[in-house]
C-alpha positions in Angstrom: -18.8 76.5 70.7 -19.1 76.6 75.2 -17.0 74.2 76.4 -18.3 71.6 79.3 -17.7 72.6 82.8 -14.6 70.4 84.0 -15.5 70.3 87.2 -19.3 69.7 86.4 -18.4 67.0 85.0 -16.1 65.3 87.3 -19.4 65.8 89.8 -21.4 64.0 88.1 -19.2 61.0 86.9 -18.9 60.5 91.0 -22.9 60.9 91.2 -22.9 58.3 88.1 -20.4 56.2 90.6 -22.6 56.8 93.8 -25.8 55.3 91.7 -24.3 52.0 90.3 -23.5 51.3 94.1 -26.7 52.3 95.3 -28.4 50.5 92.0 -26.2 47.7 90.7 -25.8 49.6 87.2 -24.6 52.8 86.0 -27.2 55.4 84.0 -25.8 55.7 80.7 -26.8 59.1 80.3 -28.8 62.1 80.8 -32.2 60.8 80.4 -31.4 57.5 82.3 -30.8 59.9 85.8 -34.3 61.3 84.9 -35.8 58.2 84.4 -34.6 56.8 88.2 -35.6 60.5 89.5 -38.8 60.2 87.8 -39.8 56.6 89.5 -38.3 57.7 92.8 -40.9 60.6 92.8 -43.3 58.5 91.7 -43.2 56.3 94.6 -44.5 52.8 93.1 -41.1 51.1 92.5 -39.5 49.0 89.6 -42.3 47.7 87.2 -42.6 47.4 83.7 -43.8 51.2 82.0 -45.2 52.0 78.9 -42.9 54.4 76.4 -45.9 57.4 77.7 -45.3 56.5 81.3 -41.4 56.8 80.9 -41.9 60.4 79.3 -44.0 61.3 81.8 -41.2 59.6 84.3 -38.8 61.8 82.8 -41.2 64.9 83.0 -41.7 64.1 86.8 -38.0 64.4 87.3 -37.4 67.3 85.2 -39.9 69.5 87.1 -38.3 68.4 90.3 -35.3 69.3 89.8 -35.9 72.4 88.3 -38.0 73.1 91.1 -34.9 74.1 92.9 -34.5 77.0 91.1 -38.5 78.2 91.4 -38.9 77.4 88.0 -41.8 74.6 89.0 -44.2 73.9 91.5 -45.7 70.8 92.7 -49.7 71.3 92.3 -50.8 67.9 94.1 -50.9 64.6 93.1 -54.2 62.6 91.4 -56.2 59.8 92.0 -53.1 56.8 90.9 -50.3 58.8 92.7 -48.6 60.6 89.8 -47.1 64.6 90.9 -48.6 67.1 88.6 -46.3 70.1 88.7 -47.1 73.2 87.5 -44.5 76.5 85.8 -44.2 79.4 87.7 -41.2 81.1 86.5 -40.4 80.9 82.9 -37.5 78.9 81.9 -34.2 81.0 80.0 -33.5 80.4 76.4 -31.0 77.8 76.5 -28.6 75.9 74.0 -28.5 72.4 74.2 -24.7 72.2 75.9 -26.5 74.6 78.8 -29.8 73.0 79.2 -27.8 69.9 80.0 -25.2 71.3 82.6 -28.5 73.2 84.2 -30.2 69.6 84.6 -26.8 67.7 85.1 -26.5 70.8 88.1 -29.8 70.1 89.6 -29.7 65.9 89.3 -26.7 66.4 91.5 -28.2 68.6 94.3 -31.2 66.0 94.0 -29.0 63.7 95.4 -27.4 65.5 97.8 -30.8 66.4 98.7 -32.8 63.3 98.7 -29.9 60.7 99.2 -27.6 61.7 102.4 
């Protein structure tokens, strides 16, 4: 069994920090990061989103973080203002434990990025 990444992790508990103060809560996990990267990309602020809309919320975030590392491509963006990203380099076999540290990785350069 691969052990977590102490200092990964001590990242991201000060990015989970750093988003309560810029939010007002804290994400309680993975998929609640995605879901504020996901309407940040999106661009049309807090609203009320069907269970298909937060997927594709989620989807949205995933693709731009892991644009970073080439692995997706923003291919435009239709008619209501939702990205459509497209994969150009194919993503590595990963176990859970790594998929998560890649993403939890990536959701903290986001931030560095995005939120200065």
């Amino acid at each position: 069994m691969k052990k977590t990444d102490p200092e990964l992790e001590i990242k991201w508990g000060k990015l989970l920090n750093r988003v309560e103060v810029l939010i007002g809560k804290r994400p309680t996990d993975l998929n609640g990061m995605l879901f504020l990267i996901g309407m940040q990309e999106l661009g049309q602020g807090v609203r009320t989103y069907s269970k298909e809309e937060k997927q594709d919320l989620m989807h949205i975030a995933v693709c731009k973080v892991l644009s970073y590392s080439g692995f997706y491509e923003l291919e435009g963006v239709d008619e209501d203002g939702w990205p459509h990203w497209k994969l150009v380099k194919s993503l590595p076999h990963f176990d859970l434990l790594e998929q998560e540290n890649l993403l939890k990785t990536h959701i903290i350069e986001y931030f560095d990025r995005e939120f200065q």
